[in-house]
C-alpha distance (Angstrom), angle and dihedral (degrees) to the residues before:
residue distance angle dihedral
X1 . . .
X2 3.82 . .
X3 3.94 113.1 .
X4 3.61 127.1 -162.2
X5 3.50 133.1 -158.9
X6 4.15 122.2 -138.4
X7 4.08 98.7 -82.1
X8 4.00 92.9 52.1
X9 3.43 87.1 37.9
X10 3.88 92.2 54.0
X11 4.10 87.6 38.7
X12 3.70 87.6 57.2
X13 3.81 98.1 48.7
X14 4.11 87.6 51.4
X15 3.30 95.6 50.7
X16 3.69 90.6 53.6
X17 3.78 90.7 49.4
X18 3.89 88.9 50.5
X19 3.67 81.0 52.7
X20 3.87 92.7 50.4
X21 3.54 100.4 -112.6
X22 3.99 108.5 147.3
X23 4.18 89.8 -119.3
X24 4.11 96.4 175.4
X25 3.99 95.4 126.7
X26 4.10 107.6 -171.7
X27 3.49 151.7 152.7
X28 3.99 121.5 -128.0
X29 3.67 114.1 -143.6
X30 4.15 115.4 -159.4
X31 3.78 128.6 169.8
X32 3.28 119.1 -99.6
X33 3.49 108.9 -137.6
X34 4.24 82.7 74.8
X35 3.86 118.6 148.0
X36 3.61 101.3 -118.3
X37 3.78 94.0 -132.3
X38 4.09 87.0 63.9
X39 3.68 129.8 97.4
X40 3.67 111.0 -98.7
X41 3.85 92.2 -138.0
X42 3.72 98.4 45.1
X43 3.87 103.5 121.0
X44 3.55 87.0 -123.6
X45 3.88 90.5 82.3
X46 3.10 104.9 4.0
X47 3.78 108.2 102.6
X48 3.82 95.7 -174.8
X49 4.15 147.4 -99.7
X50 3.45 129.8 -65.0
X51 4.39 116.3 -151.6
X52 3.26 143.7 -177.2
X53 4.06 103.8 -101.5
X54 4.43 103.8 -178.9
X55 3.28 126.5 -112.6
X56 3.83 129.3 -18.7
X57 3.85 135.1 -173.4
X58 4.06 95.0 -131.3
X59 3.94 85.7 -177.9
X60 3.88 85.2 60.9
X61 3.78 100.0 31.8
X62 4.37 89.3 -131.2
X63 3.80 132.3 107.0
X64 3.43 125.7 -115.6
X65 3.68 94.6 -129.6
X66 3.51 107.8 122.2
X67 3.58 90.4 -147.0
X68 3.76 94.6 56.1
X69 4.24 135.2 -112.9
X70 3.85 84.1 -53.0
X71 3.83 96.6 55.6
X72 4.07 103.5 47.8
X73 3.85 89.2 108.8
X74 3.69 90.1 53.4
X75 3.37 111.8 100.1
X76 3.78 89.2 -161.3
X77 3.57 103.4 55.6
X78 3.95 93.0 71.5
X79 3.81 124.7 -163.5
X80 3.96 128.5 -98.7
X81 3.50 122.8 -106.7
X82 3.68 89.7 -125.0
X83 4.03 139.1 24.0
X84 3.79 96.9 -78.9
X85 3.90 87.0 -141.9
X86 3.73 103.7 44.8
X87 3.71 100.4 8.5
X88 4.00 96.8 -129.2
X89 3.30 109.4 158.2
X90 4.20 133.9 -137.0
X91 3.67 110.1 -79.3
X92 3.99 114.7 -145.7
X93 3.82 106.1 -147.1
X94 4.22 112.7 142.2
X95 3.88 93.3 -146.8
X96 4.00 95.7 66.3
X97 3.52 101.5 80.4
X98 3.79 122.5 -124.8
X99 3.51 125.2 -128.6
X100 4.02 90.7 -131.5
X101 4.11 84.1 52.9
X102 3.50 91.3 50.2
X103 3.37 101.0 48.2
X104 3.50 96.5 50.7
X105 3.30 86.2 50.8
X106 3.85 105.3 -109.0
X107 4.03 94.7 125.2
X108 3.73 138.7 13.2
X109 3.90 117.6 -98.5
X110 4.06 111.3 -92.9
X111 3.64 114.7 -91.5
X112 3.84 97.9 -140.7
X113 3.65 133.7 27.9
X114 3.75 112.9 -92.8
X115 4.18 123.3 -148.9
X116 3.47 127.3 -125.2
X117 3.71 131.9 40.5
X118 3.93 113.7 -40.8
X119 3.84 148.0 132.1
X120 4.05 110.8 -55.1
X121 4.43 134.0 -178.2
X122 3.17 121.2 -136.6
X123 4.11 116.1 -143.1
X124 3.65 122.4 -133.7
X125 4.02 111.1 -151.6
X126 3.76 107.7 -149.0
X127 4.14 79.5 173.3
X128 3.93 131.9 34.6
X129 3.01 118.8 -69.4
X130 3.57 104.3 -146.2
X131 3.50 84.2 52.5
X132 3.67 100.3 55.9
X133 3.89 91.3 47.4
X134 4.21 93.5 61.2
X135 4.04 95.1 47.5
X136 3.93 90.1 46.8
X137 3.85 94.6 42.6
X138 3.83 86.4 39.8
X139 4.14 85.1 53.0
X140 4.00 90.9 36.7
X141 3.92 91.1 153.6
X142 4.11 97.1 26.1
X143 3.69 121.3 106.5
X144 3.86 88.2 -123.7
X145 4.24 98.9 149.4
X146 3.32 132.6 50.8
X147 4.12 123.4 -170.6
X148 3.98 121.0 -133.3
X149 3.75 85.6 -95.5
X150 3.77 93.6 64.1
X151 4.17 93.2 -111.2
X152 4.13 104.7 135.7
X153 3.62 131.4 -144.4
X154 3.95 138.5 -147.5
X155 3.83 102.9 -132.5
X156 4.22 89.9 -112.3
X157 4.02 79.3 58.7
X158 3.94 95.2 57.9
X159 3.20 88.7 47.7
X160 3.85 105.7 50.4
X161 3.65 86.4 47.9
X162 3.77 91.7 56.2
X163 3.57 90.8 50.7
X164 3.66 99.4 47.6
X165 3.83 97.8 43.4
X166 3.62 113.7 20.4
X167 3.79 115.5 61.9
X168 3.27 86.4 152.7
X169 4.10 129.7 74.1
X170 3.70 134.4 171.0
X171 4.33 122.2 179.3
X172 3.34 119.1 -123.2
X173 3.74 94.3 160.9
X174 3.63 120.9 177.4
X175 3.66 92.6 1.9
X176 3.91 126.5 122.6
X177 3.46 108.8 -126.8
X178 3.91 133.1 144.2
């Protein structure tokens, strides 16, 4: 079994995106109080996606894309070797999950936040934000989520997994998107 840490992980992915592979690995998130006869994308329950984003200094709360937060699905912006702000570098250690690993569904997301400079997800809001942060603290210990692969969350779960794995967050609201 070959294992690869983060960086050959993310050189992998871009060459397969060079190669025109459709490489956007993620995890929809809907609400689970949806009437079966609806769409699972329409914005209307569906909360939004979760994806692996590259590497991020969580010390320093900035990506290591050299292009910026905007650039991380550009396979030719790259990533610095080091955190451009504090220069901490990638640490290699096979029990800290990846956010490629997790989204193809090799490991759970982290439960806390870690420091230093490793893999991140971005989230993709197909509803506000704001919005989705008062009914899941409001339903702290309700099973008000569910993921695409039918595993539920309270609301205080969504929300620790947001925190721990997605420093980074773009709005997409009301769109349809996959």
């Amino acid at each position: 079994m070959v294992v690869l840490n983060d960086r050959e992980i993310g050189q992998v992915l871009a060459g397969l995106r060079d190669a025109g592979w459709s490489v956007r690995m993620g995890t929809n998130f809907y609400w689970k109080d949806r009437p079966n006869d609806a769409d699972k994308m329409d914005p209307r329950y569906h909360i939004g996606k979760r994806s692996a984003a590259g590497l991020w200094c969580w010390d320093c709360n900035t990506t290591l894309c050299k292009g910026g937060v905007d650039h991380i699905y550009d396979s030719r912006s790259g990533f610095y070797d080091a955190c451009p702000k504090c220069g901490a570098k990638p640490r290699v250690e096979d029990r800290i999950p990846t956010a490629c690993g997790v989204e193809l569904g090799f490991i759970e997301p982290r439960a806390r936040k870690p420091s230093g400079v490793h893999s991140c997800a971005a989230f993709l809001w197909a509803q506000d934000a704001e919005s989705v942060r008062l009914r899941c603290m409001n339903n702290r210990d309700k099973k008000v989520i569910v993921d695409e692969y039918g595993r539920e969350m309270t609301g205080q779960e969504f929300l620790e997994m947001l925190e721990a794995n997605c420093p980074v967050q773009f709005n997409v609201i009301d769109e349809w998107f996959e």
